[in-house]
C-alpha positions as CSV (number, residue, x, y, z in Angstrom):
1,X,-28.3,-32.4,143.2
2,X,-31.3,-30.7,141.4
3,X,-31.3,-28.4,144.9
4,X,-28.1,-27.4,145.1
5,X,-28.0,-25.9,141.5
6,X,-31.1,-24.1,142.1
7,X,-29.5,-22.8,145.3
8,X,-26.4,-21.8,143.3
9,X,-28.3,-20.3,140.8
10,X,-30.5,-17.8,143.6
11,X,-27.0,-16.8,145.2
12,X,-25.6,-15.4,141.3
13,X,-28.8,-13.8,140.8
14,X,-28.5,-12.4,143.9
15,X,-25.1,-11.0,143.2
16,X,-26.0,-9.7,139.8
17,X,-29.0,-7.7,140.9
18,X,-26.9,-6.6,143.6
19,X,-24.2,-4.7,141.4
20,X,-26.6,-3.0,139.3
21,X,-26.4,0.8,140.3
22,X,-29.4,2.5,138.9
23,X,-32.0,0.8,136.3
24,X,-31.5,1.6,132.6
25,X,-31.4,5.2,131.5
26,X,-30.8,6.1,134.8
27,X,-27.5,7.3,136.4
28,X,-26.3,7.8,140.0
29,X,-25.8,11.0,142.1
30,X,-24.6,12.1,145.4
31,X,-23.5,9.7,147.2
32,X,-20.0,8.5,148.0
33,X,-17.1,6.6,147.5
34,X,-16.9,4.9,143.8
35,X,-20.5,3.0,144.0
36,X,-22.3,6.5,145.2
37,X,-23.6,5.0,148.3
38,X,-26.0,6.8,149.7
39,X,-26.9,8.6,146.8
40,X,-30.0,8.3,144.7
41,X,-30.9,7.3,140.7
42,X,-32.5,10.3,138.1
43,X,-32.7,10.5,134.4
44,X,-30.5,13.8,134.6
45,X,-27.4,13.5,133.6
């Protein structure tokens, strides 16, 4: 049991650090489509 949570667990933070864009203070550019793929991250707005 204990493994399975833990493997649970790995998979959401997985998927959480997945839909993070750009680190704090940071926003996207370039790119394309709605989640700027491709693009890049800068502190200009």
């Amino acid at each position: 049991m204990k493994i399975k949570k833990m493997i649970i667990g790995f998979g959401l933070l997985l998927v959480a650090a997945s839909a993070m864009a750009c680190p704090k203070g940071e926003h996207p550019h370039g790119g394309t489509g709605s989640h700027h793929k491709g693009g890049y991250c800068s502190y200009e707005r």
